[in-house]
C-alpha positions in Angstrom: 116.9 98.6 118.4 119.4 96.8 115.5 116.2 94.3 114.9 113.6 97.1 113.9 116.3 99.3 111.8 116.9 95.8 110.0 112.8 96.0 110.0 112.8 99.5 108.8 115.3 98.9 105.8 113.4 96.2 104.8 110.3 97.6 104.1 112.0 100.3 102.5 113.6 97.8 100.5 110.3 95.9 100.0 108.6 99.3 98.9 111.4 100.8 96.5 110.9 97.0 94.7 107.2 97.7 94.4 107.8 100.9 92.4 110.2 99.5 90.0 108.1 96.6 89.6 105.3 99.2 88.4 107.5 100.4 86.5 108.3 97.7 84.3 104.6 96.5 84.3 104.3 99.9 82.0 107.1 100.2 80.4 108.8 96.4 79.7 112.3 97.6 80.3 114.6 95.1 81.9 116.3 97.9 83.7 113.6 98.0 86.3 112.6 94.4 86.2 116.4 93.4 87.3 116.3 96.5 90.0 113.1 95.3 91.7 114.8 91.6 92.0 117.8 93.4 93.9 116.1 95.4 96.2 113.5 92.6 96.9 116.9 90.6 97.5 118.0 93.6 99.7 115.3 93.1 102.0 115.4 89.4 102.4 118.8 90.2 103.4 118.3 92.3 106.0 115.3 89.7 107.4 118.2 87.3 107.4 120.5 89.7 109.1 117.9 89.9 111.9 116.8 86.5 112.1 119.7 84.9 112.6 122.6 85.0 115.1 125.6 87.8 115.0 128.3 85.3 113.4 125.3 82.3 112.1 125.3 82.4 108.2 126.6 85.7 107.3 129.2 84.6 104.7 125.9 83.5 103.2 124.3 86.9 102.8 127.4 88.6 102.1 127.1 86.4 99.0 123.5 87.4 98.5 124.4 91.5 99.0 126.9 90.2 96.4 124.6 89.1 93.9 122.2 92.3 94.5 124.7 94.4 93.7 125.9 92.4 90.6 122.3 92.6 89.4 122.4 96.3 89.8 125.5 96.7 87.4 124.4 94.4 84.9 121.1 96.2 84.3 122.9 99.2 83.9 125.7 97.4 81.5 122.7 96.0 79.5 121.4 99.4 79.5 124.0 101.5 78.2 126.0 98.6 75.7 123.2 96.2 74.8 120.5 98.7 74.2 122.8 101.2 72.0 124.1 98.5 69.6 120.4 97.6 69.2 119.4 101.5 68.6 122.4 101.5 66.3 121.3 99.2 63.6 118.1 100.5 63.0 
């Protein structure tokens, strides 16, 4: 049961990257480039989580969900502090 929610989550995670992909195909904005990268990272995770043992490597993806989630917050940093010092000097 664990194995297909881990297969269910990924998809999801696999799909939600799709649409920001899209997204940024139209519109160029790094915002969705960098949240398509996480949650395609999101879903590898949870094919690790699945494919390997309980205790086998999971200090490894911890680091991983790490660095999802660190992509996350910088694309909103860039987008809020980056983006308006730009839109301020013109």
């Amino acid at each position: 049961m664990i194995m297909f929610l881990h297969g269910s989550i990924a998809a999801c995670f696999v799909v939600a990257g799709a649409f920001f992909f899209r997204f940024w195909r139209e519109t160029l904005d790094r915002l969705f480039l960098l949240f398509a990268l996480s949650f395609w990272l999101q879903a590898l995770i949870r094919i690790g989580l699945s494919a390997f043992a309980q205790h086998d490597g999971t200090l490894f993806l911890y680091a991983l969900r790490l660095t999802a989630y660190a992509l996350i917050v910088a694309a909103i940093l860039h987008k809020n502090f980056v983006e308006e010092r730009h839109d301020q000097r013109k």
